[in-house]
MDTraj code that builds the backbone (N, CA, C; nanometers):
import mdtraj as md
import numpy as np

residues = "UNK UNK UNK UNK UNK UNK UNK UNK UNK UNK UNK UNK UNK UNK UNK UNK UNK UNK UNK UNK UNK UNK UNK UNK UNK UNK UNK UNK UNK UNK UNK UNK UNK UNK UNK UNK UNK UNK UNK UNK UNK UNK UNK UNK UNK UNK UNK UNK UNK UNK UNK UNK UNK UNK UNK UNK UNK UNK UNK UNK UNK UNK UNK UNK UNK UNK UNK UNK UNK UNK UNK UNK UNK UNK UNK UNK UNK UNK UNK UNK UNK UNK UNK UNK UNK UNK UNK UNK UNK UNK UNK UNK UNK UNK UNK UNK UNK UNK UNK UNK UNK UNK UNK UNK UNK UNK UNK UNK".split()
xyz = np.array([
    [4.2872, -5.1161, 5.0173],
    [4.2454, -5.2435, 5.0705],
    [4.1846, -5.2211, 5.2088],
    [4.0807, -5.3032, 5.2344],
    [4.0000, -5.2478, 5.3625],
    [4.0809, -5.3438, 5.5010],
    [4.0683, -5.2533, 5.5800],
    [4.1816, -5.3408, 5.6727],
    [4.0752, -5.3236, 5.7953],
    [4.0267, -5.4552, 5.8574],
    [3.9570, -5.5141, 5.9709],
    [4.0447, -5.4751, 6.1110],
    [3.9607, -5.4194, 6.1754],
    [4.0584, -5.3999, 6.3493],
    [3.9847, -5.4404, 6.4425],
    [4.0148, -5.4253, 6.5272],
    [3.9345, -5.4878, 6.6632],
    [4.0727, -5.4398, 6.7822],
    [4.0194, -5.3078, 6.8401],
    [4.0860, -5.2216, 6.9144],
    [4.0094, -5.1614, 7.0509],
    [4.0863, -5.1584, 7.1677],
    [4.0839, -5.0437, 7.3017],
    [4.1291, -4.9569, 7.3052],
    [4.0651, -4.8633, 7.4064],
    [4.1150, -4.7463, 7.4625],
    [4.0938, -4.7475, 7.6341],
    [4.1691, -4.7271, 7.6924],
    [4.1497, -4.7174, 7.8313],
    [4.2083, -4.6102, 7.9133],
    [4.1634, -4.5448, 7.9557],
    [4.1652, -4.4326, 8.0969],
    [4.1373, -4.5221, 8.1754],
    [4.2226, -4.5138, 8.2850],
    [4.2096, -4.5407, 8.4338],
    [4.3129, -4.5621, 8.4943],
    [4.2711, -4.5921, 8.6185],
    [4.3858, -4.6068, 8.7355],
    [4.4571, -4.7108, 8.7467],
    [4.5454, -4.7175, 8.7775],
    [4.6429, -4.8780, 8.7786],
    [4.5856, -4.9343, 8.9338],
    [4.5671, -5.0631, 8.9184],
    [4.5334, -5.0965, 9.0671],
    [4.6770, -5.2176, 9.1102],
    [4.7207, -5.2377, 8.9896],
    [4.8909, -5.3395, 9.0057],
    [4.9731, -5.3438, 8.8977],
    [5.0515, -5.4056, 8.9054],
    [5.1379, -5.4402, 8.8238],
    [5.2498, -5.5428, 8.8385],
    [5.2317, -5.6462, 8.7003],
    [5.2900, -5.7306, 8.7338],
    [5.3884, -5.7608, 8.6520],
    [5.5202, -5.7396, 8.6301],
    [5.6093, -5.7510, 8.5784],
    [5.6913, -5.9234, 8.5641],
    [5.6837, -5.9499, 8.4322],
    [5.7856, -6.0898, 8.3952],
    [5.9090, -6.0369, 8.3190],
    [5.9221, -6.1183, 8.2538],
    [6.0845, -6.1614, 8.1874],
    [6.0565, -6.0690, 8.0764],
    [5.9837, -6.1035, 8.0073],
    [5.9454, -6.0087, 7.8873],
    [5.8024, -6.0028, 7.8308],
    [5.7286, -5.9495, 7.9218],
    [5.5941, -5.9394, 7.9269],
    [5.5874, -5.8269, 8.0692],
    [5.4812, -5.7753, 8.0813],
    [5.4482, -5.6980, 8.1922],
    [5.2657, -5.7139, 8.2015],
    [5.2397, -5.7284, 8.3003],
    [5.0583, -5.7188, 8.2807],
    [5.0272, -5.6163, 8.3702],
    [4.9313, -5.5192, 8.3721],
    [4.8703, -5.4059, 8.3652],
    [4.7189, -5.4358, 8.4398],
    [4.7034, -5.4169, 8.5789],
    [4.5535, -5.4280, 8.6134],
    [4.5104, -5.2844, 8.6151],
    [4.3961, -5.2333, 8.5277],
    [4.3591, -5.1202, 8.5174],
    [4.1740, -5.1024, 8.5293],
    [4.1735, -4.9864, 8.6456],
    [4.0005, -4.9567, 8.6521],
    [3.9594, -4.8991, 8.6024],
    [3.8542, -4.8884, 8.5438],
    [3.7722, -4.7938, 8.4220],
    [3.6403, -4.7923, 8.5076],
    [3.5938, -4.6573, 8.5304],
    [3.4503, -4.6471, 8.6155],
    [3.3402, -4.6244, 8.5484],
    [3.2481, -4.6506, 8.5471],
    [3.0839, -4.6245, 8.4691],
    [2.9557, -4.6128, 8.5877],
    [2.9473, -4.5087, 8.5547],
    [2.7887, -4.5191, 8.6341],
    [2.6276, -4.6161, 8.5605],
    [2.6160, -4.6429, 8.6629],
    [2.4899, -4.7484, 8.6230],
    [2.3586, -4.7077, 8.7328],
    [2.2297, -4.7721, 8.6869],
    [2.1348, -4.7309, 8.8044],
    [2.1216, -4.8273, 8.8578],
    [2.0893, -4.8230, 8.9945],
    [2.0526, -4.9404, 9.0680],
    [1.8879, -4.9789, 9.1562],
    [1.8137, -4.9689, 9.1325],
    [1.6655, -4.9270, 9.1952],
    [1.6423, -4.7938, 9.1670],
    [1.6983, -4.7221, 9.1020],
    [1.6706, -4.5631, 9.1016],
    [1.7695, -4.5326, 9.1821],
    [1.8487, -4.5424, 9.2121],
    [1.9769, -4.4967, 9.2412],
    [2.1007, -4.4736, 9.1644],
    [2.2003, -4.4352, 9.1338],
    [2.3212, -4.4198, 9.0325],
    [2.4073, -4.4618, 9.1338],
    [2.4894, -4.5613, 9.0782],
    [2.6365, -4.6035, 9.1294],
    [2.7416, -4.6394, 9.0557],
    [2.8447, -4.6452, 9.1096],
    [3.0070, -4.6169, 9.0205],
    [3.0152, -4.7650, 9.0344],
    [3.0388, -4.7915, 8.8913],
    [3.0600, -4.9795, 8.8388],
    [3.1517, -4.9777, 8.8141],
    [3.2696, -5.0608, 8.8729],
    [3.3957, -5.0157, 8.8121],
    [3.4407, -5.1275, 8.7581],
    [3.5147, -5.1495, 8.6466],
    [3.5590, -5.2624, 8.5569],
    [3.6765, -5.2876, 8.5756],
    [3.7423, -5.4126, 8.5991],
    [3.9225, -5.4171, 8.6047],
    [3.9365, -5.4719, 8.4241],
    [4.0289, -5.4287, 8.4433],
    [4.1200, -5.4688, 8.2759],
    [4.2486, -5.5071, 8.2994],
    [4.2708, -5.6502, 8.2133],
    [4.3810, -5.6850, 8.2495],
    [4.5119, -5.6684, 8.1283],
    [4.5794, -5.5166, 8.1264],
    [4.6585, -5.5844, 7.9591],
    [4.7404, -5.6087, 7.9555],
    [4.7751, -5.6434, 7.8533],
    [4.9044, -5.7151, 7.8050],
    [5.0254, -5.6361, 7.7702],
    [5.1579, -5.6146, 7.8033],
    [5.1828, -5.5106, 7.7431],
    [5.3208, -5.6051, 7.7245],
    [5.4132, -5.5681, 7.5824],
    [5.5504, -5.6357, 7.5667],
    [5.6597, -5.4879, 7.4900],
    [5.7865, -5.5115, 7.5291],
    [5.8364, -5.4238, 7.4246],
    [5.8731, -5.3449, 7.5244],
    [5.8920, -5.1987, 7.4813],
    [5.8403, -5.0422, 7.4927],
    [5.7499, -5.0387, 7.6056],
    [5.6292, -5.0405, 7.5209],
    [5.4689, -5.0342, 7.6178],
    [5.5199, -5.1492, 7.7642],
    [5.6209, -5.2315, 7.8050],
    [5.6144, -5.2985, 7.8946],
    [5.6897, -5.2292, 7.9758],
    [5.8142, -5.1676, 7.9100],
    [5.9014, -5.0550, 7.9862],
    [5.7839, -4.9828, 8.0590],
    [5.7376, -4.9066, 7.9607],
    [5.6573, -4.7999, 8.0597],
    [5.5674, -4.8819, 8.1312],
    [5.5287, -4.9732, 8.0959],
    [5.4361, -5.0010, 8.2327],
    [5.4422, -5.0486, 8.3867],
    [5.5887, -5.0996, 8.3770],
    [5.7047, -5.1000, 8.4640],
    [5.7087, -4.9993, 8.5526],
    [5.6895, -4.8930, 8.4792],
    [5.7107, -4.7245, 8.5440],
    [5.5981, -4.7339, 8.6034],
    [5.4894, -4.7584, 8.6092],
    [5.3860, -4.6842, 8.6210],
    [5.3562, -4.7833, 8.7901],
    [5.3140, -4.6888, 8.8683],
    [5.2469, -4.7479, 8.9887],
    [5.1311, -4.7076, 9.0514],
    [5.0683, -4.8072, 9.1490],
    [4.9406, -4.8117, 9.1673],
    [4.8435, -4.6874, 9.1823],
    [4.7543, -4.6714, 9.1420],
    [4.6469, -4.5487, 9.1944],
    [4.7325, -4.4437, 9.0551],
    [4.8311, -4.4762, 8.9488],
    [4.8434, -4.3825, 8.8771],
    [4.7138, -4.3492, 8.7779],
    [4.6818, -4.2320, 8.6700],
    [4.5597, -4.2453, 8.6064],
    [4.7098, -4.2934, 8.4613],
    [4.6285, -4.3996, 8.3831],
    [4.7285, -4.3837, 8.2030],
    [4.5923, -4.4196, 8.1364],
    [4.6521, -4.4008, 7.9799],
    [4.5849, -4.3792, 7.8752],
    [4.6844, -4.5148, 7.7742],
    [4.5802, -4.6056, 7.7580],
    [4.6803, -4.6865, 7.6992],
    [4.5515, -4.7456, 7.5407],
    [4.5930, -4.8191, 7.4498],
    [4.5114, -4.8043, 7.3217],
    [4.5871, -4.9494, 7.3048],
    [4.4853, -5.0243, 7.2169],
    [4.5891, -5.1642, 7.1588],
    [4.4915, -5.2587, 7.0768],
    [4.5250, -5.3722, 7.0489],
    [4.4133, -5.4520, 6.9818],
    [4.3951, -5.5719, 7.0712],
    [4.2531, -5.5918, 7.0283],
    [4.1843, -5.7710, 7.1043],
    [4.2141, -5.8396, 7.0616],
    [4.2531, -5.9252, 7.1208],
    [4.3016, -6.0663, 7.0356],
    [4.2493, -6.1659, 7.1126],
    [4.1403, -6.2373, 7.0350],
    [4.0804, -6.4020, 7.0996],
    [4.1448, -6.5030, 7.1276],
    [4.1635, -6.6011, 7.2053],
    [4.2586, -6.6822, 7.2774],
    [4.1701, -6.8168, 7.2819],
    [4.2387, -6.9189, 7.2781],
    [4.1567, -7.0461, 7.3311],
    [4.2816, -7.1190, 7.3543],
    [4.2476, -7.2646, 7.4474],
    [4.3333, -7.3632, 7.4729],
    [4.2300, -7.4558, 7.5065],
    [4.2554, -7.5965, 7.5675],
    [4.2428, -7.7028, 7.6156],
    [4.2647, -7.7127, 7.7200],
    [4.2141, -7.7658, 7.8012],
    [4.2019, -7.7956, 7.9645],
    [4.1689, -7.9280, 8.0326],
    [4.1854, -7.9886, 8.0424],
    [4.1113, -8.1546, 8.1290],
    [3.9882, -8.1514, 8.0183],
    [3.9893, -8.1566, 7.8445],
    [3.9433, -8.1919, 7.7411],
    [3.8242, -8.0925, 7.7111],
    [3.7933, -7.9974, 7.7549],
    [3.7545, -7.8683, 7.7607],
    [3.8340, -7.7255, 7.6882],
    [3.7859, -7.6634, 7.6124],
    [3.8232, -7.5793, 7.5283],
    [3.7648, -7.4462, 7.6305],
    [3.9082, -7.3770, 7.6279],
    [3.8927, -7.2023, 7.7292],
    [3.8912, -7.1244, 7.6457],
    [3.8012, -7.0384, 7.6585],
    [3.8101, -6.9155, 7.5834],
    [3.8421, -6.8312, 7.6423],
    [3.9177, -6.6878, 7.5706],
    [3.9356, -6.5746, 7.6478],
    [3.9886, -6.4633, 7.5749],
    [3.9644, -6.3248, 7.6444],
    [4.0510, -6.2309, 7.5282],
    [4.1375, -6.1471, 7.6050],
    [4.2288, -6.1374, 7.5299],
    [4.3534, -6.0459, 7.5379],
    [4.3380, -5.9204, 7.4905],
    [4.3852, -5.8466, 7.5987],
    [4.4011, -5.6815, 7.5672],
    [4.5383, -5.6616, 7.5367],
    [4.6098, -5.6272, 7.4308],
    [4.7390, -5.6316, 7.3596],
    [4.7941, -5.4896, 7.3774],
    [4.8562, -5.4279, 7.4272],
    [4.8965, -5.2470, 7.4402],
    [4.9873, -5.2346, 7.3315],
    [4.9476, -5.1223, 7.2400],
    [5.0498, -5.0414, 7.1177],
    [5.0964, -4.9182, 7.1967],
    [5.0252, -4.8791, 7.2685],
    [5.0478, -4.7502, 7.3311],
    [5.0245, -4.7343, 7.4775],
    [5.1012, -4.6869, 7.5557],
    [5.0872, -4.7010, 7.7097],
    [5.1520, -4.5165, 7.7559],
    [5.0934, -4.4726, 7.8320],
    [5.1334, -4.3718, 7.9180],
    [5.0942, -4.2749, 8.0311],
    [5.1287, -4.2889, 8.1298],
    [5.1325, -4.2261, 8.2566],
    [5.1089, -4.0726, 8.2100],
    [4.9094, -4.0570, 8.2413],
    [4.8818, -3.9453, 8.2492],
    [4.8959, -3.8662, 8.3864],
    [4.9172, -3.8950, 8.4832],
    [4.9108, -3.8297, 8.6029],
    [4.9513, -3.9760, 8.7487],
    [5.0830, -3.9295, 8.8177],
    [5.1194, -3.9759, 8.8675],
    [5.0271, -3.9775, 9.0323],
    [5.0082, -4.1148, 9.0901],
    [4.9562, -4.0949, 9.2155],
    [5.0012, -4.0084, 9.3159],
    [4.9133, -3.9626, 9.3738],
    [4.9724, -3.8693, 9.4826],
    [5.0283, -3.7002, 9.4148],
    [4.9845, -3.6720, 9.3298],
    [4.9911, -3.5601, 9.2389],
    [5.1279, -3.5994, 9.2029],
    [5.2219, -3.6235, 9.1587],
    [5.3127, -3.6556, 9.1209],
    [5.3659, -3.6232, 8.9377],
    [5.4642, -3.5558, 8.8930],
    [5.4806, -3.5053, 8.7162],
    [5.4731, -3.6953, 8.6505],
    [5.4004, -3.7224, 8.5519],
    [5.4186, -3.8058, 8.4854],
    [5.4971, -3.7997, 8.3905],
    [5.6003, -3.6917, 8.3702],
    [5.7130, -3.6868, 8.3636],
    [5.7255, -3.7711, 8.2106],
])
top = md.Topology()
chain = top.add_chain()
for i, resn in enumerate(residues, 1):
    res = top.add_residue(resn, chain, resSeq=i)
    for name in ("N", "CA", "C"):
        top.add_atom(name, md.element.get_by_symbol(name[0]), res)
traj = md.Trajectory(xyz[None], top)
């Protein structure tokens, strides 16, 4: 049976972390070079994910300027607002882990 996905992958640096009750969210930079007039410059993207479970433990662990490698699925979002419909998407984490701790540090 053919099975439909809609999935990330992310390398980068943690720039926060925000820990709830049972949820954790994950601000993560991913860099790309782009040209600018004939120039090349570093575009850097924030990502915001979602992480619950497990993947929230570790993301708990993880602090700012660390590099991780985390993978998960998109999931589309909408609500209502002052009679206005929001759209938005969610980055969902299956997998989270601390490739290299800031400050050279064992990611252990």
């Amino acid at each position: 049976m053919p099975r439909n996905i809609a999935e990330f992958r992310i390398i980068g640096q943690v720039g926060g972390v925000d820990a709830k009750d049972k949820v954790t969210y994950v601000n993560v930079a991913s860099n790309y070079n782009r040209q600018v007039d004939g120039e090349w410059q570093e575009d850097t993207h924030w990502n915001r994910v979602t992480c619950f479970g497990r993947c929230a433990e570790y993301a708990g662990n993880a602090g700012k300027g660390d590099m991780v490698h985390i993978t998960g699925r998109v999931r589309q979002t909408s609500y209502e607002r002052e009679g206005a419909t929001i759209y938005g998407t969610d980055l969902v984490a299956d997998s989270f882990s601390v490739l290299n701790r800031a400050g050279g540090g064992d990611a252990g």
